[in-house]
PQR file of N, CA, C, O and H, with PARSE charges and radii, in Angstrom:
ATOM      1  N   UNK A   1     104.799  93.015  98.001 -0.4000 1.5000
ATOM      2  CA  UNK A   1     105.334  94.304  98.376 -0.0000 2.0000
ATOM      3  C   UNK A   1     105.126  94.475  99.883  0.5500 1.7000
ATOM      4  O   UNK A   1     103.977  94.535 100.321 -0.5500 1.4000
ATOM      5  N   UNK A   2     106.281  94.563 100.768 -0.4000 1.5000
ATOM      6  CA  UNK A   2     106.227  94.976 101.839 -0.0000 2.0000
ATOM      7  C   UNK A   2     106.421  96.085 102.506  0.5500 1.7000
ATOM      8  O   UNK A   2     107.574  96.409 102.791 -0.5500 1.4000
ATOM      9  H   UNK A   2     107.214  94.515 100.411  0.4000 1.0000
ATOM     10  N   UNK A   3     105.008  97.115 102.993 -0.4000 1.5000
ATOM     11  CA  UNK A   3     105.313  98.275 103.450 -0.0000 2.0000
ATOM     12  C   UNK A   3     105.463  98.390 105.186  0.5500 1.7000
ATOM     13  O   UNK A   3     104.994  97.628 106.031 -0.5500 1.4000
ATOM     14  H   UNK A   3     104.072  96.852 102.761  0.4000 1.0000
ATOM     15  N   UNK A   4     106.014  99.211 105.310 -0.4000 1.5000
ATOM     16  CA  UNK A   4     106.326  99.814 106.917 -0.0000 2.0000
ATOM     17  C   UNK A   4     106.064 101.236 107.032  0.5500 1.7000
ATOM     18  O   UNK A   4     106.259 102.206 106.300 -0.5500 1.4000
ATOM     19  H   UNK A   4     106.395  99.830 104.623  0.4000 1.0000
ATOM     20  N   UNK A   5     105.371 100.990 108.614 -0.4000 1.5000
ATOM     21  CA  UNK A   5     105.540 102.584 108.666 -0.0000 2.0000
ATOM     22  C   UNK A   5     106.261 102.595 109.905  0.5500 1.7000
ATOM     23  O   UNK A   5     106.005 101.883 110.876 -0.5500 1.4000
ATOM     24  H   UNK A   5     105.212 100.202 109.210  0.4000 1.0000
ATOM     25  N   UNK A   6     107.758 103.983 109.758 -0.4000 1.5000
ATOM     26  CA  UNK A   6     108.002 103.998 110.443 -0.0000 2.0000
ATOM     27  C   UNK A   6     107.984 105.202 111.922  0.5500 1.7000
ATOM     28  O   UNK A   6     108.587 106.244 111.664 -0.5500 1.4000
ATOM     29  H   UNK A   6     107.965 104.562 108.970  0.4000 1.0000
ATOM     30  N   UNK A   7     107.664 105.167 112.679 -0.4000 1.5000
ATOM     31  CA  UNK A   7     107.766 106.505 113.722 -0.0000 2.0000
ATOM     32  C   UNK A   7     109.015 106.625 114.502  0.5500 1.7000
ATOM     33  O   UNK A   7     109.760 105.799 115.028 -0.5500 1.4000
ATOM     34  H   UNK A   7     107.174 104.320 112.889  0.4000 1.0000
ATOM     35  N   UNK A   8     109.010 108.187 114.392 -0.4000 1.5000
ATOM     36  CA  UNK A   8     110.410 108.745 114.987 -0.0000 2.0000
ATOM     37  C   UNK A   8     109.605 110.248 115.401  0.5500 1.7000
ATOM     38  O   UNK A   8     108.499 110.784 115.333 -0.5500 1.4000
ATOM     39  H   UNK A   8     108.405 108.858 113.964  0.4000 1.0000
ATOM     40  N   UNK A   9     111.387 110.561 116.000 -0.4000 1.5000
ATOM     41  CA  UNK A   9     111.400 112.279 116.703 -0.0000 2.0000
ATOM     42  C   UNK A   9     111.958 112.462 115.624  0.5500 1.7000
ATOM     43  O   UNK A   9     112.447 111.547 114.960 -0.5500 1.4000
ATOM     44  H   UNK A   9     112.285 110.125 116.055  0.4000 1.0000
ATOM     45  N   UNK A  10     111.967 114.114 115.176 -0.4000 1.5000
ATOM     46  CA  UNK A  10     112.894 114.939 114.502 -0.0000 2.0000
ATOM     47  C   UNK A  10     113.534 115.413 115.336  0.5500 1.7000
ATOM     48  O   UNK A  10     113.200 115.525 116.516 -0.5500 1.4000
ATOM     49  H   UNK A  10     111.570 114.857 115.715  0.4000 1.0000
ATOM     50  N   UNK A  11     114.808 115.851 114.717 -0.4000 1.5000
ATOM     51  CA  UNK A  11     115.173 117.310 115.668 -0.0000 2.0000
ATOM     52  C   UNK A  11     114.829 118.523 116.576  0.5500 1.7000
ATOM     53  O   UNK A  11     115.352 119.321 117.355 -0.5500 1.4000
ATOM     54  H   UNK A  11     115.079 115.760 113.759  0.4000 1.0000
ATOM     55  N   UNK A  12     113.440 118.131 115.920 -0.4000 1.5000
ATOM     56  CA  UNK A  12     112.756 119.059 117.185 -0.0000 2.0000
ATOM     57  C   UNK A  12     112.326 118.772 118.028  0.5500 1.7000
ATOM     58  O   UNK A  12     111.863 119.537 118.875 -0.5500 1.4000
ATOM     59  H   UNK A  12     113.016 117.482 115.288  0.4000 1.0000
ATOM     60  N   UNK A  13     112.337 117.578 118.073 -0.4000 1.5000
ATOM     61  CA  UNK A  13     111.360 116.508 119.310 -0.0000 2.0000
ATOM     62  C   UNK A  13     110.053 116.331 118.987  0.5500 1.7000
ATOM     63  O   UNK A  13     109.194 116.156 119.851 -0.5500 1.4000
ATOM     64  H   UNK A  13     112.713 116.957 117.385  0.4000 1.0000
ATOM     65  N   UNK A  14     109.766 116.367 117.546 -0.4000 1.5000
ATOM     66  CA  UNK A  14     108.309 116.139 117.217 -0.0000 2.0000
ATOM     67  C   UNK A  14     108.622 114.818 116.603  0.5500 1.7000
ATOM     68  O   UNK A  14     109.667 114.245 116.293 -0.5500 1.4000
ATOM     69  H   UNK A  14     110.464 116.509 116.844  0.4000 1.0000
ATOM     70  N   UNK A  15     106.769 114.407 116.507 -0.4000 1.5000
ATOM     71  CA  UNK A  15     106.787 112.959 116.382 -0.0000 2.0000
ATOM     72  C   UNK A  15     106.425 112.911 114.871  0.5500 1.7000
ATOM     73  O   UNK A  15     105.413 113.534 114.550 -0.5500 1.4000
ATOM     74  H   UNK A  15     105.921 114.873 116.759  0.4000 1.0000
ATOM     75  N   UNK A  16     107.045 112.320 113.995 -0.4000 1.5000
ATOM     76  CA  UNK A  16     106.847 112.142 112.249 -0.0000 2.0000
ATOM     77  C   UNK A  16     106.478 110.443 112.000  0.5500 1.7000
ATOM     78  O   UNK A  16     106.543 109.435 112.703 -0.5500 1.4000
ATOM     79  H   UNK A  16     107.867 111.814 114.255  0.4000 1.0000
ATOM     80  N   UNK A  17     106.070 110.741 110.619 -0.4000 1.5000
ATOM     81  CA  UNK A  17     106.146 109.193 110.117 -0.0000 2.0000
ATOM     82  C   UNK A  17     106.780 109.063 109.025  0.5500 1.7000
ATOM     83  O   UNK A  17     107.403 110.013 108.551 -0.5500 1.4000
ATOM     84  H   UNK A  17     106.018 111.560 110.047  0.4000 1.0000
ATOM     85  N   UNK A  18     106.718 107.550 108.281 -0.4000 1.5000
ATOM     86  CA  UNK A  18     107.391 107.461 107.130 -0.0000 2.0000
ATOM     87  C   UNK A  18     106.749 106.160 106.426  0.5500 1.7000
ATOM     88  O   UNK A  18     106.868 105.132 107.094 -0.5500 1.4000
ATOM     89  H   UNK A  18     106.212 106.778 108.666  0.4000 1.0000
ATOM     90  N   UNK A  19     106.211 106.058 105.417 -0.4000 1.5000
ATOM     91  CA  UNK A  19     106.097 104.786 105.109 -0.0000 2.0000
ATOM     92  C   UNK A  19     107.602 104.057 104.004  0.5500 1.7000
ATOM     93  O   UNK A  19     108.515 104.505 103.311 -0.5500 1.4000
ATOM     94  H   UNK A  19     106.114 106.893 104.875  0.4000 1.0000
ATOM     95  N   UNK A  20     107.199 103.052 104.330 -0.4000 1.5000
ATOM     96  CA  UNK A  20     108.869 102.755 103.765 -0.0000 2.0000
ATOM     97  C   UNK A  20     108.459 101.246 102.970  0.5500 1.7000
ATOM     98  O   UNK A  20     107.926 100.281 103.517 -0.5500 1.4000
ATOM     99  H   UNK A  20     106.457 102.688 104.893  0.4000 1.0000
ATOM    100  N   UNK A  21     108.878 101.358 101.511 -0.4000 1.5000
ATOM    101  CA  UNK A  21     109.554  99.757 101.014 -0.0000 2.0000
ATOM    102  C   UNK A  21     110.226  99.231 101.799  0.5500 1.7000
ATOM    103  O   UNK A  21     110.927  99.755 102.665 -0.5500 1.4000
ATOM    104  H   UNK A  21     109.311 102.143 101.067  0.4000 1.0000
ATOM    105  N   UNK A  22     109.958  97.369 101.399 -0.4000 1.5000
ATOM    106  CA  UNK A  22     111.004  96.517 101.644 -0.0000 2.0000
ATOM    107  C   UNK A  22     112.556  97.053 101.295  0.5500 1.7000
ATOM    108  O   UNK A  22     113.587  96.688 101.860 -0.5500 1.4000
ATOM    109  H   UNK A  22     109.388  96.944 100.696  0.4000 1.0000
ATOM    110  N   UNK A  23     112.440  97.920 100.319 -0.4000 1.5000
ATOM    111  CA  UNK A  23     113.692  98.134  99.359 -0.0000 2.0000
ATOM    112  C   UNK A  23     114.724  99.433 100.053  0.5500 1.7000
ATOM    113  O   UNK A  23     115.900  99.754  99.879 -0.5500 1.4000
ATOM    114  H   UNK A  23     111.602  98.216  99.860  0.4000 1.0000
ATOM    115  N   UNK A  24     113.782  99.872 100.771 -0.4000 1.5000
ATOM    116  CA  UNK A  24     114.508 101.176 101.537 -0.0000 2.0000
ATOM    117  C   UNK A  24     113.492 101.946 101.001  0.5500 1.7000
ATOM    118  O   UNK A  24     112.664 102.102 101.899 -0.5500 1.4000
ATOM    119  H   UNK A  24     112.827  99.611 100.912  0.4000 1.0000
ATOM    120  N   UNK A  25     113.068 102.614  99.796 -0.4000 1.5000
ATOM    121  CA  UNK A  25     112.473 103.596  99.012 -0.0000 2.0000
ATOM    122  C   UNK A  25     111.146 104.168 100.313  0.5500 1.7000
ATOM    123  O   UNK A  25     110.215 103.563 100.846 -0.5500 1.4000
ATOM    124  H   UNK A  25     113.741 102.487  99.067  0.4000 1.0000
ATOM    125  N   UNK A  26     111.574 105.357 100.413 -0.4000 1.5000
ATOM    126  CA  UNK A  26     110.665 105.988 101.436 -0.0000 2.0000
ATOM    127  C   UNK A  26     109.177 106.404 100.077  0.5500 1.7000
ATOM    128  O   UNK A  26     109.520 106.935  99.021 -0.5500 1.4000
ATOM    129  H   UNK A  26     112.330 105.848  99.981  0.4000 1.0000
ATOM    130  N   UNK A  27     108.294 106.214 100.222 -0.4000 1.5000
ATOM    131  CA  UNK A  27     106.971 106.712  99.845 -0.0000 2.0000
ATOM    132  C   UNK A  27     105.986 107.454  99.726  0.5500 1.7000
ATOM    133  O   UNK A  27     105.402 107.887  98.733 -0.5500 1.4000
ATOM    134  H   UNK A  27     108.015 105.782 101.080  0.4000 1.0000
ATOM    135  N   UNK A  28     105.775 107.625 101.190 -0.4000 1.5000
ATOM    136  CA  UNK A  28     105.479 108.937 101.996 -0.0000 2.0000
ATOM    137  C   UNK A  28     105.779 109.448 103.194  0.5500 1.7000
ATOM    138  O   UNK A  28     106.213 108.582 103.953 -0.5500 1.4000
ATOM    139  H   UNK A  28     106.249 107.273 101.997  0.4000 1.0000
ATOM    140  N   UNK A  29     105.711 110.623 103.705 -0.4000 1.5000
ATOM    141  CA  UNK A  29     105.952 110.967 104.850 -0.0000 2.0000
ATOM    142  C   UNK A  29     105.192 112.242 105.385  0.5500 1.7000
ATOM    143  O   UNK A  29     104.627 113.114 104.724 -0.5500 1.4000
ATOM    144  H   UNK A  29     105.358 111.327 103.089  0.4000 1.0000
ATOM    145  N   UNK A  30     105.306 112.139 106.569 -0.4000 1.5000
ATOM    146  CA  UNK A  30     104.137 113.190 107.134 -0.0000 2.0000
ATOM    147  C   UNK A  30     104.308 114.482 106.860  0.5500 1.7000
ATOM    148  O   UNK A  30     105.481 114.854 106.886 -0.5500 1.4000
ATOM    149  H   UNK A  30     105.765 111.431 107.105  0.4000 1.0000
ATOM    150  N   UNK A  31     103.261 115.520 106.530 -0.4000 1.5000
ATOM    151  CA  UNK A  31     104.062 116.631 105.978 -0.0000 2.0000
ATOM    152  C   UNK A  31     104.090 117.320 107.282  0.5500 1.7000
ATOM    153  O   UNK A  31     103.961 118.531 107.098 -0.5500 1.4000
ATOM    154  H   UNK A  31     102.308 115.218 106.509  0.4000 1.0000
ATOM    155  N   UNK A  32     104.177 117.099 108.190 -0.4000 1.5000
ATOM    156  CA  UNK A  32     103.772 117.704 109.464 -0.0000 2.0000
ATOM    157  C   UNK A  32     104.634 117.021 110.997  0.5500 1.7000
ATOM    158  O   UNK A  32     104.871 115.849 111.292 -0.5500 1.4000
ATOM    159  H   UNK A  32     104.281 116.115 108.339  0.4000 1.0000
ATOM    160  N   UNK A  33     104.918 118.202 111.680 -0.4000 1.5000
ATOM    161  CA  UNK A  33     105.501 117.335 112.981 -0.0000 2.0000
ATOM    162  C   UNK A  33     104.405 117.393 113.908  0.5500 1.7000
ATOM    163  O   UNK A  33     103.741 118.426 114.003 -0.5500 1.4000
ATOM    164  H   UNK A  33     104.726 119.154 111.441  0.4000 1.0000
ATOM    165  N   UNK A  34     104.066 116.002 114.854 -0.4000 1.5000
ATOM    166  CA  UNK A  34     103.113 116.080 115.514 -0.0000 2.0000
ATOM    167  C   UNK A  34     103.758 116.536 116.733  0.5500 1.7000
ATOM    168  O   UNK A  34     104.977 116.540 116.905 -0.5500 1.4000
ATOM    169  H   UNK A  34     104.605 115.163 114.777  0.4000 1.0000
ATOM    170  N   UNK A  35     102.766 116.972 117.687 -0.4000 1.5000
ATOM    171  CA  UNK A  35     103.423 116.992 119.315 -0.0000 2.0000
ATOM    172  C   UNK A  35     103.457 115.758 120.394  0.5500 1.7000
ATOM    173  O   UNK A  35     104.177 115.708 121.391 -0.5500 1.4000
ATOM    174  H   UNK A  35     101.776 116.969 117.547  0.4000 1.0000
ATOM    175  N   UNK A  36     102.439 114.701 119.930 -0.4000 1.5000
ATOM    176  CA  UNK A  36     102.494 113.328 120.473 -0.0000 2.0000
ATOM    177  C   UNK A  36     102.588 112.773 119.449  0.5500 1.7000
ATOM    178  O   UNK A  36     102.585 113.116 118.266 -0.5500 1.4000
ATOM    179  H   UNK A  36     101.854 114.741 119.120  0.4000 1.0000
ATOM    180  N   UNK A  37     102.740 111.157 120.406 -0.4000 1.5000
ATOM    181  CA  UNK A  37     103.042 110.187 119.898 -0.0000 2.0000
ATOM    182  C   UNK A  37     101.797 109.567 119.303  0.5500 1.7000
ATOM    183  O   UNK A  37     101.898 109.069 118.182 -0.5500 1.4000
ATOM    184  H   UNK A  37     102.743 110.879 121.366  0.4000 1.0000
ATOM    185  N   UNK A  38     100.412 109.538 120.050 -0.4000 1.5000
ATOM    186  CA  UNK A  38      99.195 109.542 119.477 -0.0000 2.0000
ATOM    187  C   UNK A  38      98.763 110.105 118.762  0.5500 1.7000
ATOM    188  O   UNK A  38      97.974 109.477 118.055 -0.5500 1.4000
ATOM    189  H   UNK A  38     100.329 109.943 120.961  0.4000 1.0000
ATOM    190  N   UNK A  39      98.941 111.594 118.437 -0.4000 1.5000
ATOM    191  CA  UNK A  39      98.863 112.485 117.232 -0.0000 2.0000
ATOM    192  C   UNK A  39      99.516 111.896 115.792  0.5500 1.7000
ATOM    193  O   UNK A  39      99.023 111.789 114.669 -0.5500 1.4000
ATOM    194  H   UNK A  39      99.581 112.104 119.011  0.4000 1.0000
ATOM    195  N   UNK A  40     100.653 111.611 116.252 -0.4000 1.5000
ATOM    196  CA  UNK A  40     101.453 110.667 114.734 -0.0000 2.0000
ATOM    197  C   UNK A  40     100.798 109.376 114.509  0.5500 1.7000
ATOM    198  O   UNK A  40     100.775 109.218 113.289 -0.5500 1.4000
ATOM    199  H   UNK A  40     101.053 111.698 117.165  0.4000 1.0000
ATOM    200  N   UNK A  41     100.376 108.600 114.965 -0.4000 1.5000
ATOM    201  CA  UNK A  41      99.771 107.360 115.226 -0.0000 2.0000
ATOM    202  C   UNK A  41      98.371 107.489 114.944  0.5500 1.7000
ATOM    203  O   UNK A  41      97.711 106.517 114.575 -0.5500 1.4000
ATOM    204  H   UNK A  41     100.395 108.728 115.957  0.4000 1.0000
ATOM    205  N   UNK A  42      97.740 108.952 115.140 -0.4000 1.5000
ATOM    206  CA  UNK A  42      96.408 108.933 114.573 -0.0000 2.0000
ATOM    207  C   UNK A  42      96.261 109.080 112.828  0.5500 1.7000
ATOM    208  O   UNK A  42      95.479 108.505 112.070 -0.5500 1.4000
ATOM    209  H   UNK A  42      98.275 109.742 115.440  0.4000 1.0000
ATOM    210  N   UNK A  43      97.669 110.395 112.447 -0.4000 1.5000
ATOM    211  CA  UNK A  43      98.063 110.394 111.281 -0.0000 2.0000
ATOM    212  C   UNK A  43      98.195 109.404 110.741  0.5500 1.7000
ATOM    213  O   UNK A  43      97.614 109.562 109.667 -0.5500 1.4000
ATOM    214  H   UNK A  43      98.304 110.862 113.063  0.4000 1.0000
ATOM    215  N   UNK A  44      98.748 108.070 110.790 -0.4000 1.5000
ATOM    216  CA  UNK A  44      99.139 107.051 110.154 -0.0000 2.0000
ATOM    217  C   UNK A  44      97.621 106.161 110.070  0.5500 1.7000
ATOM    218  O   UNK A  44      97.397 105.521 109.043 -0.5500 1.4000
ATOM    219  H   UNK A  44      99.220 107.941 111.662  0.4000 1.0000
ATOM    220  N   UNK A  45      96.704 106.161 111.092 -0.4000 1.5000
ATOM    221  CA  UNK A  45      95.644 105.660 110.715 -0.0000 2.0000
ATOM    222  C   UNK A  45      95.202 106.090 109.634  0.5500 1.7000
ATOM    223  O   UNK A  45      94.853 105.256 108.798 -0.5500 1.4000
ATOM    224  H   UNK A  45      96.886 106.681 111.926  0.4000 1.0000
ATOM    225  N   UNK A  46      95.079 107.642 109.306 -0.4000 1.5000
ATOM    226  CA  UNK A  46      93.945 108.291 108.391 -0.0000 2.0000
ATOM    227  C   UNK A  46      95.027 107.717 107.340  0.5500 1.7000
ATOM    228  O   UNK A  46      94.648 107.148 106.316 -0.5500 1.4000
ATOM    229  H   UNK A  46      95.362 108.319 109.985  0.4000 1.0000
ATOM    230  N   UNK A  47      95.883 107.828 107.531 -0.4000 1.5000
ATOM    231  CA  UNK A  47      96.702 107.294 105.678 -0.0000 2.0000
ATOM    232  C   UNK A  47      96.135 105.780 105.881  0.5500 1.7000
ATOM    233  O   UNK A  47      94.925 105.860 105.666 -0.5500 1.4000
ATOM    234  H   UNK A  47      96.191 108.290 108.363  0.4000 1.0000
ATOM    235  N   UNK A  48      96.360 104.898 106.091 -0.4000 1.5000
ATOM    236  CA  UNK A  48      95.214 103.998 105.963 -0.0000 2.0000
ATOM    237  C   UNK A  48      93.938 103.671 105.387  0.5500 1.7000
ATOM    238  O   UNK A  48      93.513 102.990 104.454 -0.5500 1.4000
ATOM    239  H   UNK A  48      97.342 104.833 106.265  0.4000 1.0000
ATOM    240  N   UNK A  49      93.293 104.730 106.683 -0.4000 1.5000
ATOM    241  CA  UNK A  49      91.699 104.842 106.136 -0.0000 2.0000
ATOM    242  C   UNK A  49      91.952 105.075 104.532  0.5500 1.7000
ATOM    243  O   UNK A  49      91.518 104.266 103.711 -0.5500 1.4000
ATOM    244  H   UNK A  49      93.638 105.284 107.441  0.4000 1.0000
ATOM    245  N   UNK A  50      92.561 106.042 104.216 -0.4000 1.5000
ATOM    246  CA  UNK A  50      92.207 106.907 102.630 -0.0000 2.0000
ATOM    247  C   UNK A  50      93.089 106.285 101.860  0.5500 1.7000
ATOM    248  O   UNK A  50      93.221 106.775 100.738 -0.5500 1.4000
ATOM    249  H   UNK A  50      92.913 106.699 104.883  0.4000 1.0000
ATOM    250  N   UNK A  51      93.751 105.332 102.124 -0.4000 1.5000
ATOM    251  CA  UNK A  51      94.396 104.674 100.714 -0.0000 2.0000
ATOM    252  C   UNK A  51      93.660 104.058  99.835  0.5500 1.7000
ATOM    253  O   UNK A  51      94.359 103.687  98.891 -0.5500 1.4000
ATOM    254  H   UNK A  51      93.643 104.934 103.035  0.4000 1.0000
ATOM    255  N   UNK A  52      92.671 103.809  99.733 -0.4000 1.5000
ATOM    256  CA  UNK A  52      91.646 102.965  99.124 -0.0000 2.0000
ATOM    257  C   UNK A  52      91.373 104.410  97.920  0.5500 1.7000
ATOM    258  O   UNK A  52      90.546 104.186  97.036 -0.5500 1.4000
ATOM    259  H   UNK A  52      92.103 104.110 100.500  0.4000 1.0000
ATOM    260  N   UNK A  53      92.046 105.786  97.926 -0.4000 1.5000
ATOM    261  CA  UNK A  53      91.746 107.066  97.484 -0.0000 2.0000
ATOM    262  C   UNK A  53      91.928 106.666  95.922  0.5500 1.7000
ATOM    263  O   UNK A  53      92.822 105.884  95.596 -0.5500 1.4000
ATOM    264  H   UNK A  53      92.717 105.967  98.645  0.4000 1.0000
ATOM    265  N   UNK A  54      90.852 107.359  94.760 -0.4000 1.5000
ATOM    266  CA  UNK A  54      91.237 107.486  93.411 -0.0000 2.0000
ATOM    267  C   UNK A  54      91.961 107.730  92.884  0.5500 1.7000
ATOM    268  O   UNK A  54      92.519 108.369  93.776 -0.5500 1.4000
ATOM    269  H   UNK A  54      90.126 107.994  95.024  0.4000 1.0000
ATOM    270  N   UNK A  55      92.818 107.860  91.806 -0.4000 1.5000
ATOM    271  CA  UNK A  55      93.561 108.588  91.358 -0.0000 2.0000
ATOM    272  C   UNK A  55      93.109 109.453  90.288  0.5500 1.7000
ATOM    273  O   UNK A  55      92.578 108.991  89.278 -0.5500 1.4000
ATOM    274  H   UNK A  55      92.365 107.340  91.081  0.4000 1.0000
ATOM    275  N   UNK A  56      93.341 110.958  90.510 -0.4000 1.5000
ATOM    276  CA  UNK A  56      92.802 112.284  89.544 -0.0000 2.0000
ATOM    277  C   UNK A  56      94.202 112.689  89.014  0.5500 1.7000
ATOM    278  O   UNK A  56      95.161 112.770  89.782 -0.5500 1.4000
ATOM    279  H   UNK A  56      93.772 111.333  91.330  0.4000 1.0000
ATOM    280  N   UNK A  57      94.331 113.019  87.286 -0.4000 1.5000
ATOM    281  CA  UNK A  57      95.168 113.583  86.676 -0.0000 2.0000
ATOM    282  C   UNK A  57      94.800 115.235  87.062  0.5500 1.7000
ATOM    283  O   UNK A  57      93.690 115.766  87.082 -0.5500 1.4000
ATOM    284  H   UNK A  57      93.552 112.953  86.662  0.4000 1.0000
ATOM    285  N   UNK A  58      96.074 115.806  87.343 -0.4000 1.5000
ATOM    286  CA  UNK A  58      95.778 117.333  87.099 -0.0000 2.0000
ATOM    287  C   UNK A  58      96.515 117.843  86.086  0.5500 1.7000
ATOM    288  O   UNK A  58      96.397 119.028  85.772 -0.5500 1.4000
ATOM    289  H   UNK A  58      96.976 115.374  87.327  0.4000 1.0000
TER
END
């Protein structure tokens, strides 16, 4: 399985992410527009860090 993450502007000129399948199928995405480019780039670390996260039924 090959993931990507990708960074872009929105329309607003904020900086987002996306993680993306080989397949196209987007996964996740930031729920948030950053104001830098390091701000989005720090976001994408912490999804990183915390993927290793449990999974809880609610």
């Amino acid at each position: 399985m090959a993931l990507t993450f990708e960074l872009y502007k929105d329309k607003a000129g904020e900086h987002r992410w996306r993680l993306k399948h080989s397949n196209g199928n987007v996964l996740a995405t930031s729920s948030e527009g950053y104001s830098s480019k390091a701000a989005a780039l720090k976001g994408i670390e912490n999804v990183k860090a915390s993927a290793d996260a449990p999974v809880v039924e609610v």
